[in-house]
C-alpha positions as CSV (number, residue, x, y, z in Angstrom):
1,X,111.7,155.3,116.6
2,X,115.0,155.9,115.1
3,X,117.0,153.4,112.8
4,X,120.9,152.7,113.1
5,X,122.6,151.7,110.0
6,X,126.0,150.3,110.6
7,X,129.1,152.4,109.1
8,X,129.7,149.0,107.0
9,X,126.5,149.0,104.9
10,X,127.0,153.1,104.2
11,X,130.1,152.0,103.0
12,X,129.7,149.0,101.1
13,X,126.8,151.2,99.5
14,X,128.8,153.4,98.1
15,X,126.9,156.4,99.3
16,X,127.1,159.1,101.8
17,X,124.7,159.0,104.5
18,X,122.7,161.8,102.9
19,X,122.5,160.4,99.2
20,X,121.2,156.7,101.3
21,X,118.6,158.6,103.1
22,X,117.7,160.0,99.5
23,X,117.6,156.9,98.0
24,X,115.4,154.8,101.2
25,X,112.8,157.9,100.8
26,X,112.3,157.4,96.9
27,X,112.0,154.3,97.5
28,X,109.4,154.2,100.0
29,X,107.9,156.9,97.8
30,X,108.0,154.8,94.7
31,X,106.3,151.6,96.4
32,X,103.6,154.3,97.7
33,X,104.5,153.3,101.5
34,X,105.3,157.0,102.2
35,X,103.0,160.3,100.6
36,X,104.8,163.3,98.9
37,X,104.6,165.9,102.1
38,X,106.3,162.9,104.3
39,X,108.8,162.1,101.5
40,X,109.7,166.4,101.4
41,X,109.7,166.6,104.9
42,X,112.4,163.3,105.5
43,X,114.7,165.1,103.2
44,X,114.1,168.7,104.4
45,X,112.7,169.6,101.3
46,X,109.8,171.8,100.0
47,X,107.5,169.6,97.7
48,X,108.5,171.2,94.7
49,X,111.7,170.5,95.6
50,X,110.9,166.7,96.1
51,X,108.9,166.8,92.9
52,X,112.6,168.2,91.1
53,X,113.8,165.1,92.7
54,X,111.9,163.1,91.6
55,X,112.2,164.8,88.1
56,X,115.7,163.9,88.2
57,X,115.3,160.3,88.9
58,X,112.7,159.3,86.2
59,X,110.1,159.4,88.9
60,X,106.4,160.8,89.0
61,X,104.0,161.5,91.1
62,X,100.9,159.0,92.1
63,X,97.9,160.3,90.5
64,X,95.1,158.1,89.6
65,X,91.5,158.8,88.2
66,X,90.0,158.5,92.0
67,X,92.1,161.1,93.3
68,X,91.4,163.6,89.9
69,X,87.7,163.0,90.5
70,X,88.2,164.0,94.2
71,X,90.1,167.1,93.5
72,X,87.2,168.1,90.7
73,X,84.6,167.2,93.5
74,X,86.7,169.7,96.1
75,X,86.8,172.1,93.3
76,X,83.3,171.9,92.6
77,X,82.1,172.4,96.3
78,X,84.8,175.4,96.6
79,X,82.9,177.1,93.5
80,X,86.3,176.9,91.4
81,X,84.6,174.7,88.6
């Protein structure tokens, strides 16, 4: 599915097709609707390069304490901890 936004509301935006796109992406980022991979891939990005991005516009990363105790569980089973 592909959405159409009329020339008027990139206009009356102020933005250029590109720095919209950027800005629908953080947001759907932001609001957790979309994961980091997703968000790089939209904007043809490498994650660290989304992660700059988000650097740049006093955003961060989701993180919480059930996905650290994952990651330690992963590490764990890997042998890495």
């Amino acid at each position: 599915m592909s959405l159409l936004i009329s020339d008027e509301l990139v206009q009356a935006s102020g933005l250029s097709e590109a720095e919209l796109l950027q800005e629908l992406v953080l947001m759907l980022f932001e609001q957790e609707k979309i994961t980091l991979g997703s968000a790089s891939r939209f904007l043809g990005m490498t994650q660290l390069e989304f992660q700059a991005l988000l650097t740049e516009n006093n955003l961060y990363i989701h993180y919480d304490v059930n996905e650290l105790h994952e990651d330690v569980k992963n590490l764990q089973e890997l042998g890495l901890l």
